[in-house]
ROPA-369403 format. One line per 5 residues: number of its first residue (from 1); their letters; for each residue x, y, z of C-alpha. Coordinates in steps of 0.5 Angstrom, whole numbers. Layout:
ROPA-369403
NUM = a = X/Y/Z; ... $
END
This chain:
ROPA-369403
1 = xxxxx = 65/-24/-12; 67/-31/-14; 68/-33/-20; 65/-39/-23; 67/-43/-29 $
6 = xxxxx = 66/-50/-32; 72/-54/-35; 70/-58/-40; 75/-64/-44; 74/-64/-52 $
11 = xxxxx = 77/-70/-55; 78/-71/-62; 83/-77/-65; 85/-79/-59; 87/-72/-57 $
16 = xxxxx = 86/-69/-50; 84/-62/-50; 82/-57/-45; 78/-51/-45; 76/-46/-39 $
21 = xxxxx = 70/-41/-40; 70/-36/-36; 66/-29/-34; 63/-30/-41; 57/-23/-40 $
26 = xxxxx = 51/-24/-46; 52/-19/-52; 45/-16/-51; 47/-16/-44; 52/-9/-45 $
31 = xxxxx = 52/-3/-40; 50/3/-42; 50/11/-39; 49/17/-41; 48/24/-37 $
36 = xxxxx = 42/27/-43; 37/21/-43; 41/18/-49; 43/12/-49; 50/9/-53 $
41 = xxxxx = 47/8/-59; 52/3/-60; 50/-1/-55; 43/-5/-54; 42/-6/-47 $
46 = xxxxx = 36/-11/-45; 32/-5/-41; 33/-9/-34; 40/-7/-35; 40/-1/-38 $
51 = xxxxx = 44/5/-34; 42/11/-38; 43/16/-32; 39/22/-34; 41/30/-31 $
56 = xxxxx = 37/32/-25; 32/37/-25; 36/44/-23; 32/45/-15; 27/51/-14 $
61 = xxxxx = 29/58/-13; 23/58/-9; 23/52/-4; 23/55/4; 27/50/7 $
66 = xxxxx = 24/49/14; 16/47/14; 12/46/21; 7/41/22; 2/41/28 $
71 = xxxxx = -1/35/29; -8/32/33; -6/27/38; -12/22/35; -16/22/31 $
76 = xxxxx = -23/23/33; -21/31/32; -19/29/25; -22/31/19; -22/27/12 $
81 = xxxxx = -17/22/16; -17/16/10; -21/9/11; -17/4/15; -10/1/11 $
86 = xxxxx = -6/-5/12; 2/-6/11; 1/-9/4; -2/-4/1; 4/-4/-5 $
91 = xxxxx = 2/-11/-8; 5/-14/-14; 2/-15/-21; 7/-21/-25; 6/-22/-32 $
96 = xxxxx = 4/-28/-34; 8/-30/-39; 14/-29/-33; 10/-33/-28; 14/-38/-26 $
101 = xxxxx = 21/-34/-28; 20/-30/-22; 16/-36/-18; 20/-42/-20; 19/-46/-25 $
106 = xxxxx = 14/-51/-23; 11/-52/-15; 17/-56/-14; 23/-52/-15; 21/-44/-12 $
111 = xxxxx = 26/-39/-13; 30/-37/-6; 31/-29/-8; 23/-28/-9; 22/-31/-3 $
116 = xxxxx = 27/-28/1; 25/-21/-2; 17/-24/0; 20/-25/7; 22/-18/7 $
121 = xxxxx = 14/-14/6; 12/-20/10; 17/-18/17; 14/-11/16; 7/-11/13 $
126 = xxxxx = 5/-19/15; 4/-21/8; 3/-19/1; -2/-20/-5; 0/-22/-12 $
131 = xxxxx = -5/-22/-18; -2/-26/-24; -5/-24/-30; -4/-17/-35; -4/-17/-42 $
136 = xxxxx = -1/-24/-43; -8/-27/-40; -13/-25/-45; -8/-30/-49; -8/-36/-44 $
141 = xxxxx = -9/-44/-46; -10/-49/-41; -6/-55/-41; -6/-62/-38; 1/-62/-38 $
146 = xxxxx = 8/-57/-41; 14/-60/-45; 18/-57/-41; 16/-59/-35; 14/-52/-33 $
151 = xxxxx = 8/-49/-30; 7/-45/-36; 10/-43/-42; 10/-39/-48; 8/-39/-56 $
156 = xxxxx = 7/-34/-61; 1/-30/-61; -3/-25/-66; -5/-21/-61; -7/-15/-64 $
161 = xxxxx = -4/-11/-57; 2/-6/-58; 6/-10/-53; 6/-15/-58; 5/-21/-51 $
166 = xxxxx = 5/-30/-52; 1/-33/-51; 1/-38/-46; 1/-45/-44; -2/-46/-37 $
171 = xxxxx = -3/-53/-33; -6/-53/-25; 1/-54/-23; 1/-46/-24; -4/-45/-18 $
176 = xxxxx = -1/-51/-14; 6/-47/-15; 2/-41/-12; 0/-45/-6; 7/-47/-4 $
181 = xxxxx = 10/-40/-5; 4/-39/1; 6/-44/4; 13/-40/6; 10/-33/5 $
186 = xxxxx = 4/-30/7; 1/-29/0; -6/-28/-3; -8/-28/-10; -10/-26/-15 $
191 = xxxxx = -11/-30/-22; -15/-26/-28; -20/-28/-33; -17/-30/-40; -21/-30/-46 $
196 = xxxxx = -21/-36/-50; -21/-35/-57; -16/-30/-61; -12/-35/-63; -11/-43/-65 $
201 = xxxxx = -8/-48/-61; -7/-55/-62; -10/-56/-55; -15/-51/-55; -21/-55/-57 $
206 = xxxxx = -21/-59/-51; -19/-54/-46; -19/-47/-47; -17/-43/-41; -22/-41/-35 $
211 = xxxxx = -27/-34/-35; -26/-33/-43; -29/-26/-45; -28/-26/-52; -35/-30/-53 $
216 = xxxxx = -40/-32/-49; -39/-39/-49; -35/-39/-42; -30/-44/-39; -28/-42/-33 $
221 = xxxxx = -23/-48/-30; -19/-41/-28; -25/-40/-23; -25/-48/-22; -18/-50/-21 $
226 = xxxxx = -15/-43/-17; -21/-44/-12; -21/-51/-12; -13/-51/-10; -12/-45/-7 $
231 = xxxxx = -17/-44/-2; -17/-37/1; -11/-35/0; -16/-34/-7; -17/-26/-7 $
236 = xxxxx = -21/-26/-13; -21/-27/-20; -21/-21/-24; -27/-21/-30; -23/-18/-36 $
241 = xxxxx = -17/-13/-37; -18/-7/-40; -24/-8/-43; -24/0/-47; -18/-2/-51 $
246 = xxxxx = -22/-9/-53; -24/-6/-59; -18/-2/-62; -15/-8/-60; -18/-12/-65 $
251 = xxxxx = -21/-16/-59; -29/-14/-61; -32/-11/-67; -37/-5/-68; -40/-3/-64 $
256 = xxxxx = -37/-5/-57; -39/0/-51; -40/1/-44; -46/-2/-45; -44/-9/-49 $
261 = xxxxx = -38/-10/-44; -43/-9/-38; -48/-15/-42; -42/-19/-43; -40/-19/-35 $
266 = xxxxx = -48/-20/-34; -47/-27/-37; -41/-29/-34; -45/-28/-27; -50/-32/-30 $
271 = xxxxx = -45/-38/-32; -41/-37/-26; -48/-37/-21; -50/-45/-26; -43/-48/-25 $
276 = xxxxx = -43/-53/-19; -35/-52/-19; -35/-46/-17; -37/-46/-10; -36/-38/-8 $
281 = xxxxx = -40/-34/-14; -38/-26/-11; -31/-26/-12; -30/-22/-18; -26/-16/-20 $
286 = xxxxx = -28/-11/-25; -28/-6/-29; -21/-6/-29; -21/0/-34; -14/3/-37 $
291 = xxxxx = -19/9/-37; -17/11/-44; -23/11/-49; -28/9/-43; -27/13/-37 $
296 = xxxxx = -30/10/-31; -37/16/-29; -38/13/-37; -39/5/-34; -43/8/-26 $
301 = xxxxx = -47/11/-31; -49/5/-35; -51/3/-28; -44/-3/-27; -45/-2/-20 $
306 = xxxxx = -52/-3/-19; -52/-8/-24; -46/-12/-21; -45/-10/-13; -47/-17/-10 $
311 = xxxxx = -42/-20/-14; -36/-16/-14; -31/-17/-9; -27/-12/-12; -27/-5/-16 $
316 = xxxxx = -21/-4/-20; -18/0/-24; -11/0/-28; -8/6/-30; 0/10/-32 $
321 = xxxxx = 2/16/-31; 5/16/-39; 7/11/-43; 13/8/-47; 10/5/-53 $
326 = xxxxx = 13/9/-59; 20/7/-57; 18/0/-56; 13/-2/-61; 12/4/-66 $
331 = xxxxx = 5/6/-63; 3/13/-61; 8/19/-60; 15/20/-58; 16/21/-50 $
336 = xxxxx = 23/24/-48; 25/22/-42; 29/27/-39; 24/31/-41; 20/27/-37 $
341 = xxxxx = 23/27/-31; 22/33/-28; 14/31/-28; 16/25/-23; 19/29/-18 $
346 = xxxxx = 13/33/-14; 7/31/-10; 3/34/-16; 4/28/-20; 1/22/-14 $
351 = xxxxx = -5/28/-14; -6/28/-21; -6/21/-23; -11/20/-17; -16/26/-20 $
356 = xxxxx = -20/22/-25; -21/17/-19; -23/21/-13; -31/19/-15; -30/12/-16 $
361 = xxxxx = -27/11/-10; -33/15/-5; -38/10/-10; -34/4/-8; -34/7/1 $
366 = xxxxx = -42/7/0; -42/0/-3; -37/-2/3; -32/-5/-3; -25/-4/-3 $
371 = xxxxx = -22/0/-9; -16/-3/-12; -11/0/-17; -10/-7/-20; -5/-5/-24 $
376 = xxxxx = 0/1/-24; 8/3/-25; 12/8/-28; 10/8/-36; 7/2/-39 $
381 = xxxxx = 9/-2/-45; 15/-3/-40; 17/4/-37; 22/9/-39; 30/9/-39 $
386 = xxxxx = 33/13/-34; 26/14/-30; 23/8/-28; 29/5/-24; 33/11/-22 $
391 = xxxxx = 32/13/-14; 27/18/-16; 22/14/-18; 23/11/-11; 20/17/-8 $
396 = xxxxx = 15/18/-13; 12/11/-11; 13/12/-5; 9/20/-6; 4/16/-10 $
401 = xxxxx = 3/11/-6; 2/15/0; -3/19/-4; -8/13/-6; -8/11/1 $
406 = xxxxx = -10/18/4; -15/18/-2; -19/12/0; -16/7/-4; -15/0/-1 $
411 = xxxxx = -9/-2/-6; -5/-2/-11; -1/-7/-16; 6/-5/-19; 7/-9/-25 $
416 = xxxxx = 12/-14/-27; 14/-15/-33; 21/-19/-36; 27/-16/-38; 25/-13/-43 $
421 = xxxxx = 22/-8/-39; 25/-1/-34; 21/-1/-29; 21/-9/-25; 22/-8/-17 $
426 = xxxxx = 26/-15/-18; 28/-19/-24; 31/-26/-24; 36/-28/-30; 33/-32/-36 $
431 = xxxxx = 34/-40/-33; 40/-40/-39; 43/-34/-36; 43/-36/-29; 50/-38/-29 $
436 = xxxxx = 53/-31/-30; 47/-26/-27; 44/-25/-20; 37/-22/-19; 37/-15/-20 $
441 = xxxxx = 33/-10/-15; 30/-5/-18; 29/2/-15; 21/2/-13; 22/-5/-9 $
446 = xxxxx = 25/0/-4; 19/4/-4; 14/-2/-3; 18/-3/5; 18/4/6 $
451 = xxxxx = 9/3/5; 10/-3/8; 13/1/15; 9/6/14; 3/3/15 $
456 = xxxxx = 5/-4/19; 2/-10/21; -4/-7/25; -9/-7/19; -12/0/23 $
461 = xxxxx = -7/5/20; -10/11/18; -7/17/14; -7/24/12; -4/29/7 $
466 = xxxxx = -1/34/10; 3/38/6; 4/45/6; 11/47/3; 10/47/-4 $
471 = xxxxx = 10/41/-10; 17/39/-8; 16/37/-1; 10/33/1; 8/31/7 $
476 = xxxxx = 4/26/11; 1/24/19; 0/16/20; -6/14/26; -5/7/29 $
481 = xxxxx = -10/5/33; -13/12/34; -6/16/36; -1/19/32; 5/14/31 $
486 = xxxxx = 8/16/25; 10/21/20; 12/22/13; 17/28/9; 20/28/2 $
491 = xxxxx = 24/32/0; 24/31/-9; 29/37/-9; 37/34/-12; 43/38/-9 $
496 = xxxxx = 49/35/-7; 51/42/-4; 47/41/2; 44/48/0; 36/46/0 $
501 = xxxxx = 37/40/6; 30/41/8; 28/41/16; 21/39/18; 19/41/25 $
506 = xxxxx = 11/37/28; 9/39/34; 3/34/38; -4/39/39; -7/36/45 $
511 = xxxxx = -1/32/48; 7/31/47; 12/30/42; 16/24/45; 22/26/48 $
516 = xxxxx = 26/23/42; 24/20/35; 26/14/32; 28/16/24; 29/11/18 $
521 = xxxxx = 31/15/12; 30/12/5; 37/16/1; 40/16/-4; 46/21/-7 $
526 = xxxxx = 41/24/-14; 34/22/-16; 38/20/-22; 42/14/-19; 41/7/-20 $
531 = xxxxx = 45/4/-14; 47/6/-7; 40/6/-5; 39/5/2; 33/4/7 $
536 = xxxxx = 34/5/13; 42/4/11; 41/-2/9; 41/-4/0; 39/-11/-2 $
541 = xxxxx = 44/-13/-7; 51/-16/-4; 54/-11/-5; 53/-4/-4; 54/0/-11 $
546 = xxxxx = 51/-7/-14; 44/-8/-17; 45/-14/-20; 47/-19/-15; 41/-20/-10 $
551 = xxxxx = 39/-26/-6; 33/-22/-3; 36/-20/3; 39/-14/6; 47/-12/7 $
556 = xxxxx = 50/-7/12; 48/-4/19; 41/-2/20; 42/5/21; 35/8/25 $
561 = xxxxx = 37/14/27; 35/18/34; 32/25/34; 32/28/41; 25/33/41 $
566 = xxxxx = 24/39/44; 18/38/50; 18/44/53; 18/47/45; 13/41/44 $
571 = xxxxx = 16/40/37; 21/35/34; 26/38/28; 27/33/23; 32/34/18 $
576 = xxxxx = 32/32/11; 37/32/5; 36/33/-1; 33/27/-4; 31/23/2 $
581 = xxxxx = 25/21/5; 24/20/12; 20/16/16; 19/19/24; 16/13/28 $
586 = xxxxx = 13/16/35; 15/9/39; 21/5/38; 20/1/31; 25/-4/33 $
591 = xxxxx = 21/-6/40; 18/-13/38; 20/-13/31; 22/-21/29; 27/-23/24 $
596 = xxxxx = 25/-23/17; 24/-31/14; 30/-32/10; 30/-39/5; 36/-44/3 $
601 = xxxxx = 39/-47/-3; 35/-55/-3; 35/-56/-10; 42/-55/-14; 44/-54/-22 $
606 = xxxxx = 49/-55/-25; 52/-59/-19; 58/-63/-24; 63/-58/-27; 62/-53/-23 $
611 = xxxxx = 68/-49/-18; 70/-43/-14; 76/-41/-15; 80/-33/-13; 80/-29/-18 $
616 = xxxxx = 87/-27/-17; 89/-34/-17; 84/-35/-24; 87/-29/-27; 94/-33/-28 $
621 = xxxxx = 91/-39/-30; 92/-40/-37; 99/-39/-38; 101/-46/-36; 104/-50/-42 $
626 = xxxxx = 100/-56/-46; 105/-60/-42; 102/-58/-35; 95/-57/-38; 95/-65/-39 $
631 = xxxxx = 96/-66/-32; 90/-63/-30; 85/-69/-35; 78/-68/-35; 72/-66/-31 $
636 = xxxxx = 67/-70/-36; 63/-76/-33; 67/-81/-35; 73/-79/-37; 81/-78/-33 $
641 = xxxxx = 80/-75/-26; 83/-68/-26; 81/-66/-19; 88/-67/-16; 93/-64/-21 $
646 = xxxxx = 87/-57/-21; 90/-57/-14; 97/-58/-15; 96/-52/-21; 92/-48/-16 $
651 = xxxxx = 94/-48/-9; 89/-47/-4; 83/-47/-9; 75/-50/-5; 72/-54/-9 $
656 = xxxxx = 65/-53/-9; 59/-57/-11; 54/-53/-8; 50/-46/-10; 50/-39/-4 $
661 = xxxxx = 44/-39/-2; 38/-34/-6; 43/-37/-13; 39/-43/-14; 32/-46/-13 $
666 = xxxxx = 28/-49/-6; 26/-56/-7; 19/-57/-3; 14/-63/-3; 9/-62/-10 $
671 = xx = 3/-60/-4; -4/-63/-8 $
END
């Protein structure tokens, strides 16, 4: 890793001084690690950096370690086989406080590694979708302009929510931001409905934010703009969130039921039907319940569906598995993460996560609506320690994914907060950090590839659950075009010594099994580790065993291995460590694969002051006399060329001006 440092001349009485800064890591910013789910209690960790290593579950005494699968050659012989998938069925749901950290900071300065990690799903599905929104919507102002020159920024708010979110300030260059993403990559969007009146703002008498859902004297300019701007790379606008914690919350008063929501969604229909502006009046997504208070047979039996079925475009649902929020902000009961952790890893957890869901998603079939979980991770209130970002929850959200999409499920979101959160797929660096912090990649982004993969970029895939070997080693049958192309086997056991490796062997009911098999295998050595995740043997970091330096694209070989089967046998024997996935692609997955679209660094910070010398030859540096230090003068405008001494003390040194590309920013034209 190269090291950079600034030098910086001080002067004072006359005097030339010099003092060089270097490998200076925030304090909030410390490493901590524990086998027990503890962290260092001397030590705080900002969550996207947390390294607690919990202890893996100790494997089954059970698990039979061979499974066979017979498999239909098509599908018409298929019973239960899911509605047709797509590659992005995995999107995103960005916080909308953390927008533009993640986006780039205005629709003229993008962020490469976002574009690049973008790029990757799109090589693999042909695209993605991303919902900006979450709590922080209900709290969004409009604003003609920011001072910062941002396409947003934050203020204190009052929320009344646990997870204590800003308000946000928000002008149309926010959607002009989305429109030029989706001018690299192929992106659709979502944009949520804010509520306009829980809190007071110098600006928000003569522009509150769009589809308020506090009152009913609606302002919808987020309908206006995002559709005026966007076009169709506009997916929906999602009618209010979580609308059964608005009274605990603080957000209405009594009495506030399924029956007051639904009369609020009533008038918000008829605002948006008398709104010239807003030209495609069937874009709305709801009811987007947390499932907590309400749940949603309570709503279908209000009639929401028969009553909004013309206008809605979506039917959404949110949900997490468990929470984190007695940690975070005191609210509910303490979760233990290691104890915890064991519930992750089996197939029951995708399918039990689904139960309370299996009745909406046949009510959203017979309407032909797509059914979204629209916004999901691992625990909410920013995840678990330990858990969210370690190789296990890679294979739960994989497992998870796969689950949904067998049940009928059109898609899913995974939230995104800032780094205050465990569970990201990717973390920028605050901007005031960017000078000593990369990217990070977080283990579930690994688990979107691997979704992507498994369905492709046909739009035709359909899947099946199969299991049938147990909760620990879930397995599923993937349909292309009607035939069988794929297949998917986890193994959630961890054990190192090879002892519960797993073999699973398909046969093909009436046809073949290819005479070989193509396998990427997502891997790892524990479900507790953190770094050294490997798809198909690549990571997406710099380097491997680092996390934390990521451009948004892979390193290393790309490993596919080749099973040879047993036609005479008809069967193909697929082995699987304990952990690992293994996806088995029936036909070459390398043939008429392109490239992933990768972006260059255009736009540049800090391009004074700034160079790039060997560490090794930096380590010895400081030693010089004051005598010698004179010669080097001073890097600041306007002051004594230091630049010829610094290569008489440093031999060899380059002297760079510009950033690797996926550290900075693209620089691209305002599209309007």
């Amino acid at each position: 890793m190269r090291l950079l440092f600034l030098l910086t001349g001080l002067y004072s009485l006359g005097a030339s001084n010099a003092v060089t800064i270097y490998g200076q890591i925030p304090l909030a910013q410390r490493t901590a690690t524990a086998t027990s789910g503890q962290a260092n209690p001397t030590q705080s960790p900002l969550p996207a950096y947390d390294e607690t290593i919990l202890k893996p579950p100790s494997p089954p005494t059970d698990q039979s370690l061979t499974f066979s699968l017979n498999l239909a050659a098509s599908n018409t012989s298929v019973p239960k086989l899911s509605i047709m998938q797509h590659g992005s069925f995995y999107g995103f749901s960005i916080e909308m406080s953390v927008a533009t950290q993640l986006l780039g900071k205005n629709s003229s300065y993008l962020q490469v590694p976002f574009l690049n990690l973008l790029g990757q799903i799109e090589q693999r599905a042909g695209g993605t979708h991303i919902r900006i929104g979450g709590n922080t919507q209900d709290f969004a102002y409009r604003v003609d302009s920011t001072d910062n020159g941002h396409a947003t920024t934050k203020e204190k708010a009052d929320s009344n929510n646990p997870t204590l979110t800003p308000a946000v300030l928000y002008s149309d260059d926010l959607f002009y931001l989305a429109g030029n993403v989706s001018a690299h990559v192929n992106v659709g969007w979502y944009f949520g409905a804010a509520r306009s009146s829980f809190l007071i703002h110098e600006h928000s008498k003569s522009c509150k934010t769009g589809i308020p859902f506090n009152d009913t004297n609606w302002r919808l300019q987020i309908a206006e703009k995002s559709q005026s701007i966007l076009g169709d790379r506009l997916l929906g606008l999602q009618g209010g969130n979580e609308p059964d914690y608005y009274l605990s919350h603080g957000h209405r008063t009594e009495p506030y039921d399924v029956q007051e929501y639904s009369n609020d969604f009533a008038s918000l229909v008829q605002a948006i039907q008398n709104d010239a502006n807003i030209p495609v009046k069937n874009m709305l997504i709801g009811p987007s319940l947390a499932s907590g208070p309400w749940t949603p047979d309570r709503l279908w039996g209000a009639g929401y569906l028969d009553r909004f079925k013309d206008v809605l475009k979506i039917i959404s649902m949110e949900h997490y598995p468990t929470n984190n929020c007695f940690a975070t902000f005191g609210v509910g009961s303490a979760v233990d993460p290691q104890e915890m952790f064991p519930n992750f890893l089996n197939h029951n957890a995708g399918s039990k996560l689904i139960e309370p869901y299996l009745d909406t998603s046949a009510r959203a079939q017979a309407l032909g609506k797509p059914f979204v979980m629209f916004e999901t991770n691992s625990a909410t209130c920013g995840g678990l320690p330990g858990i969210s970002d370690s190789f296990g929850a890679a294979l739960w959200a994989v497992d998870y994914g796969l689950t949904m999409a067998a049940a009928n499920f059109s898609g899913a979101l995974l939230h995104i907060g800032g780094q205050n959160v465990y569970y990201n797929p990717f973390t920028p660096p605050p901007t005031n950090q960017s000078t000593f912090n990369q990217w990070t990649i977080g283990a579930i982004y690994y688990s979107v590839l691997v979704v992507a993969e498994v369905f492709g970029k046909s739009n035709v895939s359909q899947i099946i659950d199969t299991s049938n070997n147990g909760i620990y080693n879930p397995s599923y049958a993937v349909y292309d075009g009607g035939a069988l192309s794929k297949v998917v086997m986890i193994n959630f056991i961890d054990d190192a010594s090879g002892a519960h490796d797993i073999t699973g062997t398909f046969s093909v009911n009436g046809g073949q099994v290819p005479s070989q098999v193509y396998v990427k295998y997502l891997y790892a050595s524990s479900v507790s580790v953190k770094t050294n995740i490997t798809w198909a043997g690549q990571v997406y970091a710099t380097t491997f065993g680092n996390k934390f330096q990521v451009d948004g694209r892979p390193k290393g070989d790309l490993n596919i291995v080749t099973v040879q089967c047993d036609q005479n046998a008809n069967q193909c024997h697929i082995p699987l460590k304990a952990p690992s996935l293994a996806v088995v692609f029936l036909t070459n997955p390398s043939n008429g694969n392109q490239a992933a679209p990768t972006f260059a660094t255009t736009a540049l910070t800090k391009t004074a002051h700034t160079v790039t010398v060997d560490p090794s030859v930096l380590a010895t540096s400081n030693g010089h006399s004051g005598k010698d230090r004179l010669q080097l003068g001073s890097t600041s405008h306007g002051s004594t060329n230091g630049v010829e001494g610094l290569k008489a003390l440093i031999p060899g040194a380059s002297l760079l001006f510009a950033l690797a590309a996926g550290a900075g920013a693209l620089f691209v034209g305002v599209a309007r």
